[in-house]
N, C-alpha and C positions, 0 to 999 in steps of 0.2 A: 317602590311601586313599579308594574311592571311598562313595559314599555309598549305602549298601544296607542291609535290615534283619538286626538281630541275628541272626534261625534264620540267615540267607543265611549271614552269617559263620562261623557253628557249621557248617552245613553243606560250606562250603569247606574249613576247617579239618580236618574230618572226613576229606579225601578222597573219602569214597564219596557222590559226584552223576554226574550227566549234564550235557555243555555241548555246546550248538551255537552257530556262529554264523548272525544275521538280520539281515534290515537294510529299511527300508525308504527308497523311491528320492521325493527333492523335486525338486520349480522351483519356485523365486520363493514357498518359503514353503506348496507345495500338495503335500498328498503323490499322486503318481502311479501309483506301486506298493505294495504291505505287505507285508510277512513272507516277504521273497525269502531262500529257501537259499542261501548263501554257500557255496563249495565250493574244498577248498585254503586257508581264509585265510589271511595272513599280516601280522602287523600290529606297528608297532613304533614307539616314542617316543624322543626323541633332545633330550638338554635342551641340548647344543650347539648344534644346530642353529636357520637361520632358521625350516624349514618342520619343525617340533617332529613333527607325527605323518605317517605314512605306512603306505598298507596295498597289499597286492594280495589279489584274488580273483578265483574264476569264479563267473558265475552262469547256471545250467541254468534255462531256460523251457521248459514245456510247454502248448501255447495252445491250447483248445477248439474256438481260431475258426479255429486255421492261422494266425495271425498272427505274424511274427518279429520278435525284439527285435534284430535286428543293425542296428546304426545305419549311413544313408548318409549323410542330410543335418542339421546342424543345425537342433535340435530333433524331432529323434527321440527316442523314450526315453532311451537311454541315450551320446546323442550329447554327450560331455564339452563343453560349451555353456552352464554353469552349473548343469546337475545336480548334486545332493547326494544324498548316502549316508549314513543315522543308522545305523550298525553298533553292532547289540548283541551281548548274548551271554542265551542264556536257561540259567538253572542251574536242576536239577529233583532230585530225592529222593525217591521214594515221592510221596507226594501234596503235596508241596513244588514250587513253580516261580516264579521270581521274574525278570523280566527286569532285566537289568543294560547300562546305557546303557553304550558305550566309545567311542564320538566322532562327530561330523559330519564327512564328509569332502567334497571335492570332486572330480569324476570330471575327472581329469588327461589322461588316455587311455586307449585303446580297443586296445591294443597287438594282440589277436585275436578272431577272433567265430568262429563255422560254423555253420551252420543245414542243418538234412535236410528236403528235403521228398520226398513223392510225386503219384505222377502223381494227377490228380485224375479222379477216376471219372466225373465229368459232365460233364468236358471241360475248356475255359479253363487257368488259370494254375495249376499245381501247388501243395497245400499242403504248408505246413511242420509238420511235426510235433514238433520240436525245436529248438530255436537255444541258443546257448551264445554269451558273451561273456564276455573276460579284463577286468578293469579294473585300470589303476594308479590309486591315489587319493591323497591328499594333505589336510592341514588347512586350515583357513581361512586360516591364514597366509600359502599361496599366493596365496590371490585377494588378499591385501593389499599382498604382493612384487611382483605384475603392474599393481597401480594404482600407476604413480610422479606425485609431484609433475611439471608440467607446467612448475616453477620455482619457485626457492629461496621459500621462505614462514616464517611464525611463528604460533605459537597464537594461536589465537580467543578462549581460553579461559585463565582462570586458575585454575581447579580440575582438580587431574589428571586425576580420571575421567571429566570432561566433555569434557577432549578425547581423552582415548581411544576415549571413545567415538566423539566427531567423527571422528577418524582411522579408524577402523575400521568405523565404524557397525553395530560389535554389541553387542549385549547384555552390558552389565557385572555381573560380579557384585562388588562392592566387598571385598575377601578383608583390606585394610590401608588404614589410616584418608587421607581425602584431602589431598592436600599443595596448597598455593599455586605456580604457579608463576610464575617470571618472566618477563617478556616480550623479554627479550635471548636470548632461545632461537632460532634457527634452522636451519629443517629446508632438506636439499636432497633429492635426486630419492626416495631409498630413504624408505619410508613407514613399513618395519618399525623403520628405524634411528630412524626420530623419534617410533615408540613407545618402543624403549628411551630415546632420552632423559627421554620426561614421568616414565617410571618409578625411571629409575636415580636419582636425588636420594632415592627414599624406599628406596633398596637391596634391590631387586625386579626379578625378571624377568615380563613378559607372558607368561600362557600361555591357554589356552583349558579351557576343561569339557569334561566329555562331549556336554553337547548345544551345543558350538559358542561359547559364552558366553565374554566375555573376562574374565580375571580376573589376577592378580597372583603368586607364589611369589616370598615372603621367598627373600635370598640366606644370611642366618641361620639355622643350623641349626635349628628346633621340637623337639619332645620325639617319643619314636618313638611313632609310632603301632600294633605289633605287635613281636610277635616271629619271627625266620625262623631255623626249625629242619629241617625236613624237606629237606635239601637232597640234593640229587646230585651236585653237584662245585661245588668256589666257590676255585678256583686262585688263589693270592696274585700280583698283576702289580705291579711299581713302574716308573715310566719317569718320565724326565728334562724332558718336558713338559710344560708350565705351571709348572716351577722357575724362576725368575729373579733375577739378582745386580743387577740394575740395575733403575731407575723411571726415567723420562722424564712427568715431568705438564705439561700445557697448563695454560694459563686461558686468557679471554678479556678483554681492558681494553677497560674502555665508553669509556674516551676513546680516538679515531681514531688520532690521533698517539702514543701513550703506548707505552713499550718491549709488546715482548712478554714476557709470563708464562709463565717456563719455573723448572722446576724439576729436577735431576738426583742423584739418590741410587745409590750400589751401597757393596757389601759390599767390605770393602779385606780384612779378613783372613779367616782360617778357610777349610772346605772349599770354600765357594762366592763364595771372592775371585773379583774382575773380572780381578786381574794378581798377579805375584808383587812380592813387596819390592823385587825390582831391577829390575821394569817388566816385565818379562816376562813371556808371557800366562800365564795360569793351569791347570794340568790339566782343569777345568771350564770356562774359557773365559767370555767374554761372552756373558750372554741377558737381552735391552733387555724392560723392559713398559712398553708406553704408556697415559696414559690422558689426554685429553682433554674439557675440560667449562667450558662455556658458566656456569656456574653458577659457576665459580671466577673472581672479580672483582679479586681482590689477589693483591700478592705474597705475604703470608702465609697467605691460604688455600691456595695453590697449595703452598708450601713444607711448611706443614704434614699437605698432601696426600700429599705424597710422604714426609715423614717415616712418614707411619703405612702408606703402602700396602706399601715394601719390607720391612717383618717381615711381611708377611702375602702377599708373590707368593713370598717367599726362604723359606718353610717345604715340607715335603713333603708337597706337595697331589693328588699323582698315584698313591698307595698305592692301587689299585684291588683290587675282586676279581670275576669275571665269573661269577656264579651260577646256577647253573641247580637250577630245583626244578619239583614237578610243576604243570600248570598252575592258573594265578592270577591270575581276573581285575580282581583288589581293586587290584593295583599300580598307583603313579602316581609319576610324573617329581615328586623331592622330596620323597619320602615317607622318613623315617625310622625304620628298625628296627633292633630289639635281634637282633646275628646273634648265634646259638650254634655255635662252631668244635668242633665233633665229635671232628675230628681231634688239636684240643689240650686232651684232657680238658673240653671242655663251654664253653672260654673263651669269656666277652662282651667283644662290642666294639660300637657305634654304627658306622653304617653308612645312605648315602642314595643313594637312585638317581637315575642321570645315564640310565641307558637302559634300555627295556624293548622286547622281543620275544617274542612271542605265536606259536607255531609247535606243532600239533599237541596232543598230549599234556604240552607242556614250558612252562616261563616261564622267560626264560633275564633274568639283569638283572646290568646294572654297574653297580656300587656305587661311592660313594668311601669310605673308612677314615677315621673320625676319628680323628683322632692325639692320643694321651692321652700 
């Protein structure tokens, strides 16, 4: 949940405020612009995903001087060139207003502009009274997905956050205690991929703040942070996706020549057999998970690797429910809440979000179901 003062939360809770979105426009750390009206936004978080957040907007200029923000050339204002975007939201009440940070973005493209001018009444070049630009925008993750290794490489560093931060060269906020790590780690071209490695040994995902900062999400459920009642529709989804009867795990052996480290586990009976008794495929069928890890050095780490990972791919992890309640701009990717099912007399369940979307008056989110 994000981090805002108590009135704010009572406030939101309440329903009855005002939100806008703002945002103001960086380079290289300097801001350019302030308190640009965001118009249309649309903004949404995807904990699947490489590039975690993503927004689109339009932004209306109106310039004193006749000056327009429609970008031609790199480094223009808004010429997607390494420009950044701090999109907030300002929440207000009566004499209540509290800005609330919702992410650093980076300007991706310029997909439309228009600008009006008229004729100019002392002659020369006609001004603009008006300009308008679309932008797509995206999280810092991007700009980390487009820096690839130049060739295969290995940590600097044997504390994780310090190379994270080396990897990414931003701002850590340390969210889970720092791990050691080894030095048989090696990265190849994908930059994001060799953050998840430093991270994955302490069973974390990399994600970002609102203001751009890099930080961690346990893959461990936490304790919820709220309750979500107010809802408008929260439709029960189950799919067959991310189910799996089989584990396939790697290692890696430090010595050159030494066999390879494989390990192979599935489900022989029950619903989610691999095969029938007499070999014959199963009405579910084969679904392999791999995993892979530099970190697994023997046979029996690898073994015991996959012992424990198939009760935990082979459970039903895909009970989702696609929520939509009024807008809520507290939510965040991993946040855990107590949901109240309306519809079946008041039941609670645990419930954590994998995706949010930001659209008008609405906060629409997918959740995953804990399974009790």
């Amino acid at each position: 949940m994000r981090n805002v003062s108590q009135t704010c939360r009572e406030v939101i809770a309440s329903g009855v405020f005002q939100a806008h979105w703002t945002a103001d426009l960086f380079y290289d750390g300097v801001p350019r612009a302030q308190n640009l009206l965001l118009l249309d936004p649309q903004f949404a978080w995807d904990a699947s995903a490489q590039i975690q957040g993503s927004g689109k907007c339009e932004i209306l200029w109106d310039d004193m001087f006749g000056q327009s923000i429609v970008p031609r050339e790199i480094g223009d204002l808004f010429s997607p060139y390494g420009a950044e975007l701090q999109a907030d939201i300002i929440i207000s009440a009566g004499d209540f207003v509290e800005r609330v940070p919702m992410g650093r973005f980076v300007l991706d493209s310029v997909p439309d502009s228009v600008e009006q001018a008229i004729e100019n009444a002392h002659g020369g070049l006609p001004v603009v009274v008006e300009s308008r630009v679309s932008l797509d925008l995206a999280d810092y993750f991007l700009r980390i997905a487009r820096d690839e290794f130049p060739f295969p490489t290995s940590p600097r560093s044997t504390s994780m956050w310090d190379e994270a931060q080396r990897l990414t060269s931003l701002a850590v906020v340390r969210s889970i205690p720092d791990r050691t790590l080894p030095r048989n780690i090696t990265y190849d071209e994908d930059r994001l991929e060799a953050l998840g490695k430093v991270f994955g040994p302490s069973n974390a995902w990399p994600t970002l703040t609102p203001a751009g900062g890099l930080t961690a999400r346990p893959k461990d459920w936490p304790a919820p942070v709220a309750r979500l009642e107010n809802v408008l529709a929260s439709p029960l989804v189950m799919r067959s996706e991310n189910v799996y009867n089989r584990v396939v795990v790697e290692g890696k052996n430090p010595t050159p020549d030494g066999p390879v480290l494989r390990a192979v586990r599935e489900i022989r009976q029950g619903w989610l057999r691999t095969r029938n008794p007499n070999g014959t495929r199963s009405p579910f069928g084969g679904a392999t998970y791999r995993y892979k890890s530099e970190f697994l050095t023997t046979q029996d780490q690898v073994d015991r690797t996959a012992d424990s990972l198939l009760p935990r791919v082979s459970r039903i992890r895909s009970v989702t429910r696609r929520i939509t309640e009024p807008f809520n701009p507290l939510r965040e990717l991993g946040d855990v809440l107590t949901f109240v099912d309306t519809q079946r007399g008041g039941d609670e369940s645990l419930v954590r979000i994998r995706s949010i979307e930001h659209s008008g008056a609405e906060t629409v989110l997918d959740v995953e179901v804990k399974q009790r």
